[in-house]
TIVO-2410 file (N, C-alpha, C; in nm, 3 decimals):
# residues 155
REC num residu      c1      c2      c3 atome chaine
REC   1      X  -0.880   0.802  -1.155     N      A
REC   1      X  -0.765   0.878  -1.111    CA      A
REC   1      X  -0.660   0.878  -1.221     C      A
REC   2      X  -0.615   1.006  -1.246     N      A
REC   2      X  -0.454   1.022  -1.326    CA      A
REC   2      X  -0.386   0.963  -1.312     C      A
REC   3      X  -0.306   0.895  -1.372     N      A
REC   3      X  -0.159   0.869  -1.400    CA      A
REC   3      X  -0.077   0.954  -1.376     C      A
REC   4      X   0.097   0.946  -1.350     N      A
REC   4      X   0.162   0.992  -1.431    CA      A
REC   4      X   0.249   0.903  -1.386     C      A
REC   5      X   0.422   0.961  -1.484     N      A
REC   5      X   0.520   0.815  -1.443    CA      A
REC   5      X   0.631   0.897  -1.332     C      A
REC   6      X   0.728   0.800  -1.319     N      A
REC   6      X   0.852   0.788  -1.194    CA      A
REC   6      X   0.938   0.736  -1.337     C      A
REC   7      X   1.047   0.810  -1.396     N      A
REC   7      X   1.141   0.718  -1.414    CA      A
REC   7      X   1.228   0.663  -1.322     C      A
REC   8      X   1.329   0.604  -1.417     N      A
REC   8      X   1.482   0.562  -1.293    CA      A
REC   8      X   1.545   0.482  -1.430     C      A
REC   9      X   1.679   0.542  -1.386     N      A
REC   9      X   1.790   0.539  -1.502    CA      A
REC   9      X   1.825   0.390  -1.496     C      A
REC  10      X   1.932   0.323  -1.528     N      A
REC  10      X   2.005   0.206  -1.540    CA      A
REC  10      X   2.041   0.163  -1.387     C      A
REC  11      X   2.032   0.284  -1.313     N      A
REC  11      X   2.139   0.255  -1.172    CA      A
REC  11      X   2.027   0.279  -1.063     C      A
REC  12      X   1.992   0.205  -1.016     N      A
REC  12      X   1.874   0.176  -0.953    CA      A
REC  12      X   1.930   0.225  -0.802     C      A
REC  13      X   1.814   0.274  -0.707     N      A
REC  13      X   1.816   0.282  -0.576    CA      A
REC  13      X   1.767   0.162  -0.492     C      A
REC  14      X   1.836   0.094  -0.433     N      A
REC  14      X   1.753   0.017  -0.367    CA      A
REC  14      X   1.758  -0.031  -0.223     C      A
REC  15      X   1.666  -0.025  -0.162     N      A
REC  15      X   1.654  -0.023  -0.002    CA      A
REC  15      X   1.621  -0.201   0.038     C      A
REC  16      X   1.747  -0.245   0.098     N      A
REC  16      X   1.733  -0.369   0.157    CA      A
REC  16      X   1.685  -0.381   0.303     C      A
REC  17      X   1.652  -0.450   0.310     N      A
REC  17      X   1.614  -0.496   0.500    CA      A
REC  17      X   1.588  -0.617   0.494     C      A
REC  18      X   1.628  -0.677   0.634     N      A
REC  18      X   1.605  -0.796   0.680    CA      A
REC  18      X   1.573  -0.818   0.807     C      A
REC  19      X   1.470  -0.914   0.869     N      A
REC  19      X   1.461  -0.914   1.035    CA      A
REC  19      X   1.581  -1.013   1.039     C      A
REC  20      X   1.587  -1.027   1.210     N      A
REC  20      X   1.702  -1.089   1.245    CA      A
REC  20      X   1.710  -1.188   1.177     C      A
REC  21      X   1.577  -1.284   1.180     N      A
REC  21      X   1.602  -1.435   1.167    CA      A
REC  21      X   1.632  -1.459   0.984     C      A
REC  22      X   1.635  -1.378   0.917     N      A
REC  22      X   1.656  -1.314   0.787    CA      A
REC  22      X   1.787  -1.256   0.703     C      A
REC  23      X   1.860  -1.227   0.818     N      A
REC  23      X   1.943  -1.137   0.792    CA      A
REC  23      X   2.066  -1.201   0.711     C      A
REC  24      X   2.090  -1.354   0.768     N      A
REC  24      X   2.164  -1.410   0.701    CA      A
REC  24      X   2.144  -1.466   0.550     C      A
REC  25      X   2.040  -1.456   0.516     N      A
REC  25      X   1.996  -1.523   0.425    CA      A
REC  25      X   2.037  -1.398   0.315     C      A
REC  26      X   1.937  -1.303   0.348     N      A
REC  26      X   2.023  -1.158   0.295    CA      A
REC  26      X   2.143  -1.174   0.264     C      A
REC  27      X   2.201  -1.178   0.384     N      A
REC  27      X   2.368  -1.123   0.346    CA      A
REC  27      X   2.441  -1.270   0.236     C      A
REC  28      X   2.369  -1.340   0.205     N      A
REC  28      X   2.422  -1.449   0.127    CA      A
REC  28      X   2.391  -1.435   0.009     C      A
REC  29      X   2.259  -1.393  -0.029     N      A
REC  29      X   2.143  -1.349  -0.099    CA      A
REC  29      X   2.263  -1.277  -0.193     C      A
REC  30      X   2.305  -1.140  -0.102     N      A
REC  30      X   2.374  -1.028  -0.166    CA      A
REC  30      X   2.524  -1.038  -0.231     C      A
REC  31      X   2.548  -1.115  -0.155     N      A
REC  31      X   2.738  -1.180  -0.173    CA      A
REC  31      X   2.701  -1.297  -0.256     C      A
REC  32      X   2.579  -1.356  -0.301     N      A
REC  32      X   2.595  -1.409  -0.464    CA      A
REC  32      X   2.612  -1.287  -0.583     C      A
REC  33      X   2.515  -1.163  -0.537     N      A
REC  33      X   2.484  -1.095  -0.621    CA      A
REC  33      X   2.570  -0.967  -0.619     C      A
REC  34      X   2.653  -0.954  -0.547     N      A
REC  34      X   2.720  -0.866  -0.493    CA      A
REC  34      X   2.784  -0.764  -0.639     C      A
REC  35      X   2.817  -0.860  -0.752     N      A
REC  35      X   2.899  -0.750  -0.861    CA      A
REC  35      X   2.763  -0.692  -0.919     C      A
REC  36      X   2.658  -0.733  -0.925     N      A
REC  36      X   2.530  -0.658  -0.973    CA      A
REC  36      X   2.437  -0.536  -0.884     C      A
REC  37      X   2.505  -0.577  -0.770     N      A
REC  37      X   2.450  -0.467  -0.673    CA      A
REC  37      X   2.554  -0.367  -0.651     C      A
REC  38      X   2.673  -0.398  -0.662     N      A
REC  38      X   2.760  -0.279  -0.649    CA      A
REC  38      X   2.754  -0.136  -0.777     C      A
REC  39      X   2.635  -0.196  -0.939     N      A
REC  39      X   2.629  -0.063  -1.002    CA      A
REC  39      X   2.539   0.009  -0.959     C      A
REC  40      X   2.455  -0.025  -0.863     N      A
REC  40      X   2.373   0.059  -0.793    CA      A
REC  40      X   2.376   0.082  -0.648     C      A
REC  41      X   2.254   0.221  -0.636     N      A
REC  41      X   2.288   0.288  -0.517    CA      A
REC  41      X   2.231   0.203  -0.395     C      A
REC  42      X   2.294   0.154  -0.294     N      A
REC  42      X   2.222   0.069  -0.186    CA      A
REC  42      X   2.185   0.178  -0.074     C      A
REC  43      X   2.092   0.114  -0.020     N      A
REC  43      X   2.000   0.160   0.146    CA      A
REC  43      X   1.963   0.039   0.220     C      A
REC  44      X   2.022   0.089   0.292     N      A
REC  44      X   1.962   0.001   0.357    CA      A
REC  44      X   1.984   0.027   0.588     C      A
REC  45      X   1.867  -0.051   0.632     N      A
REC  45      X   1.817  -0.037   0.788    CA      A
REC  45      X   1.932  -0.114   0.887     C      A
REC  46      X   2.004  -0.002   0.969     N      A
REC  46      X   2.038  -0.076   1.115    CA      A
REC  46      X   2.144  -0.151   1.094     C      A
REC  47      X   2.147  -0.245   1.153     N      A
REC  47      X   2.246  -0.369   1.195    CA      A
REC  47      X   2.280  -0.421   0.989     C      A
REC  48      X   2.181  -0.425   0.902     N      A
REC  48      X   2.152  -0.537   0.800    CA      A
REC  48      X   2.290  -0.403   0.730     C      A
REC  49      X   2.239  -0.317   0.712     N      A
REC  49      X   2.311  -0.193   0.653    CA      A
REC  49      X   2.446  -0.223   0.686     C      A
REC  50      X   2.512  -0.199   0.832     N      A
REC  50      X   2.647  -0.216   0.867    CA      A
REC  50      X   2.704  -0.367   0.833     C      A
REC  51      X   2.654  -0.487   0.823     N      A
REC  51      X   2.694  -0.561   0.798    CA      A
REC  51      X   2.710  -0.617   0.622     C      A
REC  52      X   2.620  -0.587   0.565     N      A
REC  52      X   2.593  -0.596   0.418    CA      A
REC  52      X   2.729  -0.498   0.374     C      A
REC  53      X   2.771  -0.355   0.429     N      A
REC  53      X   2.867  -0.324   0.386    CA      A
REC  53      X   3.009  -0.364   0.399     C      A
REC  54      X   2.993  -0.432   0.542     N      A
REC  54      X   3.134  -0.516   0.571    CA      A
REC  54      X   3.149  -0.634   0.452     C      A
REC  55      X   3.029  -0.719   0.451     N      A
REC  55      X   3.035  -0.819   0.363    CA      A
REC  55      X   3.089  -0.831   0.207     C      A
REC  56      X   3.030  -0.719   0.159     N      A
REC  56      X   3.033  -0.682  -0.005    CA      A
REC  56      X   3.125  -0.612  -0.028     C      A
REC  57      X   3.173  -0.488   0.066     N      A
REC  57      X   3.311  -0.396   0.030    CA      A
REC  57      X   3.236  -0.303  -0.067     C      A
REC  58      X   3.138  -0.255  -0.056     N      A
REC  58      X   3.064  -0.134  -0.104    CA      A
REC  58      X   3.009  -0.054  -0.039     C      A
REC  59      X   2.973   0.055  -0.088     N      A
REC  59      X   2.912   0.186   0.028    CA      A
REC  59      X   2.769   0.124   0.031     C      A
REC  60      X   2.712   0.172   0.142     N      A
REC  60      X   2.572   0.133   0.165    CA      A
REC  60      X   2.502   0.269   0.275     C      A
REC  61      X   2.401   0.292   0.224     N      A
REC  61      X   2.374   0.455   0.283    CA      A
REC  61      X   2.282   0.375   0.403     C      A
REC  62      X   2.295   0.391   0.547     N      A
REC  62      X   2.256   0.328   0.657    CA      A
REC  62      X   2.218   0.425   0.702     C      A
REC  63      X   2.106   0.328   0.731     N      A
REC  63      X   1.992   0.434   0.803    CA      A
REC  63      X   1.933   0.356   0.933     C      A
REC  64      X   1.855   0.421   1.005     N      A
REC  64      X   1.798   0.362   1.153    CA      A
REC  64      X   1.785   0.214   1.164     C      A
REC  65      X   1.793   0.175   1.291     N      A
REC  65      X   1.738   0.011   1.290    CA      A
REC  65      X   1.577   0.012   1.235     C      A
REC  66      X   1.528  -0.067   1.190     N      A
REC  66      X   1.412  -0.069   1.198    CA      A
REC  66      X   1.300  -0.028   1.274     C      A
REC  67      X   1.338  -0.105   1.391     N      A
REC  67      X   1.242  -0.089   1.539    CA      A
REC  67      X   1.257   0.080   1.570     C      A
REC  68      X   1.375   0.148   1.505     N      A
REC  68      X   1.418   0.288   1.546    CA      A
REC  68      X   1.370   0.372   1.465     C      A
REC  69      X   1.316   0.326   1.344     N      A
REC  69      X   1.252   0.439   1.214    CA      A
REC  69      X   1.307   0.385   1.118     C      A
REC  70      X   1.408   0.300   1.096     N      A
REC  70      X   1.448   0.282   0.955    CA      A
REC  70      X   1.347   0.213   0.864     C      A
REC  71      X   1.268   0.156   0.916     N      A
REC  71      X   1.153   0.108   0.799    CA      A
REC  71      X   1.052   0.246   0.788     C      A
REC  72      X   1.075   0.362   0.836     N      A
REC  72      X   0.980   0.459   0.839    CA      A
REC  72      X   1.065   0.541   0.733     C      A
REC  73      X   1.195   0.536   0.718     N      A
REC  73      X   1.279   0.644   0.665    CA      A
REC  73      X   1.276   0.541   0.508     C      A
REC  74      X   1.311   0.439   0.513     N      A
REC  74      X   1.263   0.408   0.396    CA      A
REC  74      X   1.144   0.424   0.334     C      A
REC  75      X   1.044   0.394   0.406     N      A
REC  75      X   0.882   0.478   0.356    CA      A
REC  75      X   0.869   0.584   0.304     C      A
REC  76      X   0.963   0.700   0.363     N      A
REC  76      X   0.977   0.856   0.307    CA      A
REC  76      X   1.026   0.868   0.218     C      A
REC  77      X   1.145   0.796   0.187     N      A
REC  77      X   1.226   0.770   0.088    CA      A
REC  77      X   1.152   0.712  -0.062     C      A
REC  78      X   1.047   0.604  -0.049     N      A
REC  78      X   0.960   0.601  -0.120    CA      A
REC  78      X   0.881   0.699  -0.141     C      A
REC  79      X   0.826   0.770  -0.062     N      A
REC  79      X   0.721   0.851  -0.071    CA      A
REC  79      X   0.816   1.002  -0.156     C      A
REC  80      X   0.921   1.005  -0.169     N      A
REC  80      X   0.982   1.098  -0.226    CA      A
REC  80      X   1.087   1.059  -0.325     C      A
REC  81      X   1.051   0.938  -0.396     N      A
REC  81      X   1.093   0.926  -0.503    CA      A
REC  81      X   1.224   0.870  -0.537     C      A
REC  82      X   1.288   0.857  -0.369     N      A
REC  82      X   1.451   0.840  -0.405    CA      A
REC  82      X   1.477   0.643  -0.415     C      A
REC  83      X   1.370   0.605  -0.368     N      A
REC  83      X   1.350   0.440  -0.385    CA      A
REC  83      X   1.324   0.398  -0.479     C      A
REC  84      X   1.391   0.345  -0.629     N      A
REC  84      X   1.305   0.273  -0.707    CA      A
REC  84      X   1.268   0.116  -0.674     C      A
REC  85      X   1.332   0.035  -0.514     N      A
REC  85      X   1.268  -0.115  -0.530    CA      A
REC  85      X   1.294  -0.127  -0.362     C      A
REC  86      X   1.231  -0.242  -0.320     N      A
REC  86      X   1.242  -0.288  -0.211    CA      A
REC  86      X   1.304  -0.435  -0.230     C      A
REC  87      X   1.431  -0.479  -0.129     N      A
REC  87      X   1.437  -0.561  -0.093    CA      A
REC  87      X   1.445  -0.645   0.007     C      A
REC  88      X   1.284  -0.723   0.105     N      A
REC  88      X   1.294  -0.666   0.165    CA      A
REC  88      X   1.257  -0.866   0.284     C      A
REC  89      X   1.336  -0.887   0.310     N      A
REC  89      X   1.368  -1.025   0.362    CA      A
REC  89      X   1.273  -0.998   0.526     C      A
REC  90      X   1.150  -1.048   0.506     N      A
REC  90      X   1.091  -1.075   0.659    CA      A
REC  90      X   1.032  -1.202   0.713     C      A
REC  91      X   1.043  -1.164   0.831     N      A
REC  91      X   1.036  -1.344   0.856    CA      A
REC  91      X   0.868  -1.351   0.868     C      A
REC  92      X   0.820  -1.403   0.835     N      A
REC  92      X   0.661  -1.442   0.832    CA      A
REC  92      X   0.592  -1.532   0.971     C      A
REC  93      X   0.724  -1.570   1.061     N      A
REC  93      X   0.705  -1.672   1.195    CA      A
REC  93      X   0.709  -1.658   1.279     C      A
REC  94      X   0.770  -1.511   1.279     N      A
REC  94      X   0.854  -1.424   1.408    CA      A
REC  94      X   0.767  -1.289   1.435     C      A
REC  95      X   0.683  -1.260   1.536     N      A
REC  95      X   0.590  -1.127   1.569    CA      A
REC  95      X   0.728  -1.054   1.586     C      A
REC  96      X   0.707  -0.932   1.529     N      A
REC  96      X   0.797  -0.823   1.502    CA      A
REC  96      X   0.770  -0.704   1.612     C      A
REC  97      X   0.833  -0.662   1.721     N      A
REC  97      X   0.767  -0.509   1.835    CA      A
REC  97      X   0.717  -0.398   1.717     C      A
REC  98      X   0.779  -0.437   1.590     N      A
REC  98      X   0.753  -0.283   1.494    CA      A
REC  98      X   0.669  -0.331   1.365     C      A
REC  99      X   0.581  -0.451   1.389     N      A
REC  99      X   0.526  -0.495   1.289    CA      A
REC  99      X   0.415  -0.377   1.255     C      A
REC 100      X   0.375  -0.278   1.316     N      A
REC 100      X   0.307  -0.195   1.238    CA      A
REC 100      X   0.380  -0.090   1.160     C      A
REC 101      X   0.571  -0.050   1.192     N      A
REC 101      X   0.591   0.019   1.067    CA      A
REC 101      X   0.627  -0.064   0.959     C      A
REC 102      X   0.632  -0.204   0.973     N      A
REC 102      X   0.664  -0.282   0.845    CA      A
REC 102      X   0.491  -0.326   0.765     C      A
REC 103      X   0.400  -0.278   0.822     N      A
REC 103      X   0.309  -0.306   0.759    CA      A
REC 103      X   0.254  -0.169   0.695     C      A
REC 104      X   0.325  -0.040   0.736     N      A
REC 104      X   0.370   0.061   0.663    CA      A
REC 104      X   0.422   0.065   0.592     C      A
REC 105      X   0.538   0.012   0.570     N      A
REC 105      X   0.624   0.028   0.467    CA      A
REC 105      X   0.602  -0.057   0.316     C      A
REC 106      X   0.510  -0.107   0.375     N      A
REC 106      X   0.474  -0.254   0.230    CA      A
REC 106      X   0.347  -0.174   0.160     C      A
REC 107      X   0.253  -0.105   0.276     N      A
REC 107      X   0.161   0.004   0.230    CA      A
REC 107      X   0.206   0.106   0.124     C      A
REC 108      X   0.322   0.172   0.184     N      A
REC 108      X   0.387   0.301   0.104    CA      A
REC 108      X   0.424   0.260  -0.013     C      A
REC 109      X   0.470   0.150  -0.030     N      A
REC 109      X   0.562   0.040  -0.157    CA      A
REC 109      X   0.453   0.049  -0.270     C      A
REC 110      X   0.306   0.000  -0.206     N      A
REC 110      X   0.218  -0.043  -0.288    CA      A
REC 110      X   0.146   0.098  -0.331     C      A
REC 111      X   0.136   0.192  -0.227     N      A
REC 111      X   0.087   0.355  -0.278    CA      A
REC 111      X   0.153   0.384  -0.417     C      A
REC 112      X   0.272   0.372  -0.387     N      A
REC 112      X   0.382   0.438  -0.477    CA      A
REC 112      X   0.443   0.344  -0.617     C      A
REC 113      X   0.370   0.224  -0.643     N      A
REC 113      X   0.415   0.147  -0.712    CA      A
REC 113      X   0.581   0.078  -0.677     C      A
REC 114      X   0.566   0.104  -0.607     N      A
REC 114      X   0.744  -0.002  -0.586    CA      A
REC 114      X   0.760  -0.113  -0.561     C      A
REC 115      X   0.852  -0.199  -0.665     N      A
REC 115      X   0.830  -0.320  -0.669    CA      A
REC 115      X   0.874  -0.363  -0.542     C      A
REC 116      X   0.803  -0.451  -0.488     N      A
REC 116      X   0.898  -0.545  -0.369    CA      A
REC 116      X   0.902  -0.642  -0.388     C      A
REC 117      X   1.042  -0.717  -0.304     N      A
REC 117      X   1.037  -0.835  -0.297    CA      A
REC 117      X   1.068  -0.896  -0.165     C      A
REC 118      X   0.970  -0.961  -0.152     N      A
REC 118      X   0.976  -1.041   0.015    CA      A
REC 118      X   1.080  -1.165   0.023     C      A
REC 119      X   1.132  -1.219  -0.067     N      A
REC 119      X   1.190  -1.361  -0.029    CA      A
REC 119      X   1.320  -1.348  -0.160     C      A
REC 120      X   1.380  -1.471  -0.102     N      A
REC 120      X   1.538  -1.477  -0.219    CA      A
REC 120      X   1.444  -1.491  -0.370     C      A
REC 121      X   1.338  -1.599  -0.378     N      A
REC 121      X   1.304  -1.622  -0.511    CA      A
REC 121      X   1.260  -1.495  -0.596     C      A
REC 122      X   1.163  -1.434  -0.526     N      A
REC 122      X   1.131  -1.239  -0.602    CA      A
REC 122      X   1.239  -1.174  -0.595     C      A
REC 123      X   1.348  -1.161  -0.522     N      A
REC 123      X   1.474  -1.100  -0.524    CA      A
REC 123      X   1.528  -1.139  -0.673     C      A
REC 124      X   1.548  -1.293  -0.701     N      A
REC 124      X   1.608  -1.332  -0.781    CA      A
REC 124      X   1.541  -1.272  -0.910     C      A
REC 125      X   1.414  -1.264  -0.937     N      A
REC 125      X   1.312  -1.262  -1.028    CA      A
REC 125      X   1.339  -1.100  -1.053     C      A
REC 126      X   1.360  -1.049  -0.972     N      A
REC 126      X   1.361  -0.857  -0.966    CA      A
REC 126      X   1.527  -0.844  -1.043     C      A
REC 127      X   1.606  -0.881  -0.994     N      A
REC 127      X   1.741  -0.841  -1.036    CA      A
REC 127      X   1.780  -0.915  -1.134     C      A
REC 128      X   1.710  -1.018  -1.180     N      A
REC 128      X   1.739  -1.077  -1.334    CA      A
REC 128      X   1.652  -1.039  -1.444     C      A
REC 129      X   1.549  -0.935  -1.421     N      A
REC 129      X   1.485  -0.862  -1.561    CA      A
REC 129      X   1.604  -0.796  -1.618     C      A
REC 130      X   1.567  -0.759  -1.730     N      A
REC 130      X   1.636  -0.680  -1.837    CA      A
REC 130      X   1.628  -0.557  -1.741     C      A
REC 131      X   1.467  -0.527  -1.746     N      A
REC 131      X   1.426  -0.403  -1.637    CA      A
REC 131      X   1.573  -0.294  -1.532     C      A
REC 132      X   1.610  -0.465  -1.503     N      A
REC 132      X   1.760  -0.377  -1.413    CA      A
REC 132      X   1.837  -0.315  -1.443     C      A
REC 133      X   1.884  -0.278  -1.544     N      A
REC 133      X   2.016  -0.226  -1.575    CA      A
REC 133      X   1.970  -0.156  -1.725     C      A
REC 134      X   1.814  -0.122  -1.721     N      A
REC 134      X   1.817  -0.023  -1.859    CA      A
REC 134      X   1.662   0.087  -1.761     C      A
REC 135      X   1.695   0.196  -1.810     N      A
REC 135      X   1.579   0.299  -1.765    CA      A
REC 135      X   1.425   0.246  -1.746     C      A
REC 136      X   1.392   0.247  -1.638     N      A
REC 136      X   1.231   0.207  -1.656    CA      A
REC 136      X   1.121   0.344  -1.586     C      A
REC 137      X   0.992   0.349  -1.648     N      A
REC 137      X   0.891   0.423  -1.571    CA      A
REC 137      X   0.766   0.343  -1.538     C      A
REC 138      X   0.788   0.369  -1.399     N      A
REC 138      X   0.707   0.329  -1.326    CA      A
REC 138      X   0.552   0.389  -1.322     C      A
REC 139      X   0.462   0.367  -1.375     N      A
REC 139      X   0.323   0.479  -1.338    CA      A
REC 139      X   0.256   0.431  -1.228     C      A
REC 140      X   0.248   0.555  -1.180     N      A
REC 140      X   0.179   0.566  -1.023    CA      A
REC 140      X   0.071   0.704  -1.039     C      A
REC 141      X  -0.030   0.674  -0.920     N      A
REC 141      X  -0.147   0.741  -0.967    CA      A
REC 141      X  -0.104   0.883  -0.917     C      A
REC 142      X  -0.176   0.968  -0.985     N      A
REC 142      X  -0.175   1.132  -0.990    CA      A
REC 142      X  -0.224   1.170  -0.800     C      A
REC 143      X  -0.172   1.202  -0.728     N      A
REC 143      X  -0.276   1.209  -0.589    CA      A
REC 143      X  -0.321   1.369  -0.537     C      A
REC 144      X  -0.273   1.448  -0.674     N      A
REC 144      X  -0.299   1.598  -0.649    CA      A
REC 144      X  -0.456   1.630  -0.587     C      A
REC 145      X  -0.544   1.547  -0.648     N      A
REC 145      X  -0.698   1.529  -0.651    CA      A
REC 145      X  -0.702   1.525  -0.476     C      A
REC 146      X  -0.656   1.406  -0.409     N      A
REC 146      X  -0.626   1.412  -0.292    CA      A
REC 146      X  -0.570   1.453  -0.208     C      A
REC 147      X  -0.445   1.539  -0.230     N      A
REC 147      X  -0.384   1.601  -0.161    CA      A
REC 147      X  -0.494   1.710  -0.162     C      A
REC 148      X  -0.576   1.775  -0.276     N      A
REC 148      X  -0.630   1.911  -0.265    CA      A
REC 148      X  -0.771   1.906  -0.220     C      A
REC 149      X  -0.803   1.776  -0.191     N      A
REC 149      X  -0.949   1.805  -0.133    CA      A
REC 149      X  -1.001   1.862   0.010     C      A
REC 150      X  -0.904   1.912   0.051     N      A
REC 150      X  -0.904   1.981   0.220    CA      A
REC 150      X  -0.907   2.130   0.188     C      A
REC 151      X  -0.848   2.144   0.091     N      A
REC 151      X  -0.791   2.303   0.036    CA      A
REC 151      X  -0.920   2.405   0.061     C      A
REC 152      X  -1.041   2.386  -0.009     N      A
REC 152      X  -1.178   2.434  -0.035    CA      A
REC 152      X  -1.236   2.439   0.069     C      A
REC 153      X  -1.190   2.359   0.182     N      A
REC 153      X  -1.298   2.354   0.347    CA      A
REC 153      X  -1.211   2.429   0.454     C      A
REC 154      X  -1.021   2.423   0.438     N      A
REC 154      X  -1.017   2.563   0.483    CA      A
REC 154      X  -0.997   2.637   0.515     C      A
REC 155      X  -1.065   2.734   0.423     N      A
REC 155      X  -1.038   2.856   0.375    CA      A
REC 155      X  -1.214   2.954   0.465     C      A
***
């Protein structure tokens, strides 16, 4: 299968989430990191969204609770290019009612090459590359091949 790349400039998009039992850890996570996340564009799901913006005093583009589509709207969001990273705090102890769109959304991440990070330590590891704050391209596979193999049957 083809290649081709995804750039993304210096100012990164990035879609946070957290489950409940998570959320705090997040919001502590972010209010260490808070002057490094404010040069970029935030997203982030539900409850984590409205509170992350109270916390930090930055805009944060909020989108559905999770359980409501917001882990689905972030998926699209990947799937259309406007995501360059996930950050994405889940609890591993706690059965989730929407654990099948979060096992979507880690799917779409990995379709699309987007880095994720599940815990504070990959968080830490993601936002302290150089990577952050200078242009990177991402290569992700060509899926024209797949999108067009229905095309020929019909007609």
């Amino acid at each position: 299968m083809n290649a081709k790349t995804i750039g993304s400039g210096p100012r990164k998009r990035i879609a946070l989430v957290a489950h409940d039992n998570k959320k705090k850890d997040l919001l502590e996570w972010a209010r260490y990191n808070r002057d490094l996340l404010a040069d970029h564009d935030l997203f982030a799901t539900g409850t984590t969204g409205a509170r992350l913006e109270e916390t930090l005093q930055i805009p944060i583009v909020k989108l559905q609770s999770g359980p409501l589509g917001g882990d689905q709207q972030v998926g699209a969001k990947i799937a259309e290019g406007q995501i360059d990273f996930v950050i994405f705090f889940w609890d591993p102890l706690e059965a989730q009612p929407h654990d099948p769109d979060v096992k979507a959304l880690l799917r779409i991440a990995v379709v699309w090459n987007v880095p994720v990070a599940c815990n504070r330590a990959s968080a830490d590891f993601m936002i302290s590359s150089p990577l952050m704050v200078s242009p990177y391209e991402r290569s992700v596979p060509d899926y024209s091949n797949y999108r067009d193999r229905m095309k020929g049957k019909e007609e």
